[in-house]
C-alpha positions in Angstrom: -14.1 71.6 70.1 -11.3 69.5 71.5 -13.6 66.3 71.1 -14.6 67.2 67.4 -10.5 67.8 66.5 -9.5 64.7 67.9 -12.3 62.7 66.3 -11.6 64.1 62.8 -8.0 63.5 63.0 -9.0 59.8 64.0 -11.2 59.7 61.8 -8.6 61.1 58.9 -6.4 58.2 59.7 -9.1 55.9 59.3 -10.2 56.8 56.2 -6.8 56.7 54.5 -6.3 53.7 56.1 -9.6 52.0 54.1 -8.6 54.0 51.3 -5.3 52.5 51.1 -7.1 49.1 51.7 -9.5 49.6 49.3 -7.1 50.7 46.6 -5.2 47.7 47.1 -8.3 45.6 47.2 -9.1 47.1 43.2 -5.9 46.5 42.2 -5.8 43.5 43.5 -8.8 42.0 42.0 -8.4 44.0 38.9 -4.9 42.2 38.1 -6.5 39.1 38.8 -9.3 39.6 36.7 -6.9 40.6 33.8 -5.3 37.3 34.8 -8.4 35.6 34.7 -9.0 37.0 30.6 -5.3 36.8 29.4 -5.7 32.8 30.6 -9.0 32.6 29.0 -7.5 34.0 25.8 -4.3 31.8 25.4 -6.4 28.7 26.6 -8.9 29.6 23.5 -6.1 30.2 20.9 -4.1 27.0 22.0 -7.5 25.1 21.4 -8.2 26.7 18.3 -4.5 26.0 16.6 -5.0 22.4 18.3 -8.5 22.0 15.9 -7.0 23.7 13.2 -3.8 21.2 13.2 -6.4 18.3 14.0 -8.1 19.6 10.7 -5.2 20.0 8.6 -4.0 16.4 9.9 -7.2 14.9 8.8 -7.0 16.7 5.2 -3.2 15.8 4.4 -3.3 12.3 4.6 -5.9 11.5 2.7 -4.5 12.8 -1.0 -1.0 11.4 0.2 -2.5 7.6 0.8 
């Protein structure tokens, strides 16, 4: 009985322990995988306004000249 009641309490302690690491792990890897799509996203819209002024550069000139 003594042997069960110390190994549960160890045990206890371990768990919350790999809880706590796991929990940290998730949020860990979840902040940098919304990290990982927010930079994704503003390195897509900064290319698309790049084409889009590349495009309207190429179109203004050309009644202007």
């Amino acid at each position: 009985m003594g042997w069960d009641n110390g190994w549960e309490g160890s045990g206890a302690a371990m768990v919350s322990r790999k809880q706590l690491a796991d929990f940290g792990y998730k949020a860990f890897s979840g902040s940098m995988m919304l990290l990982t799509v927010y930079a994704g996203y503003l390195c897509s819209v900064r290319v698309q306004r790049m084409l889009q002024h590349r495009r309207e550069r190429e179109n203004a000139p050309g009644p202007e000249s």
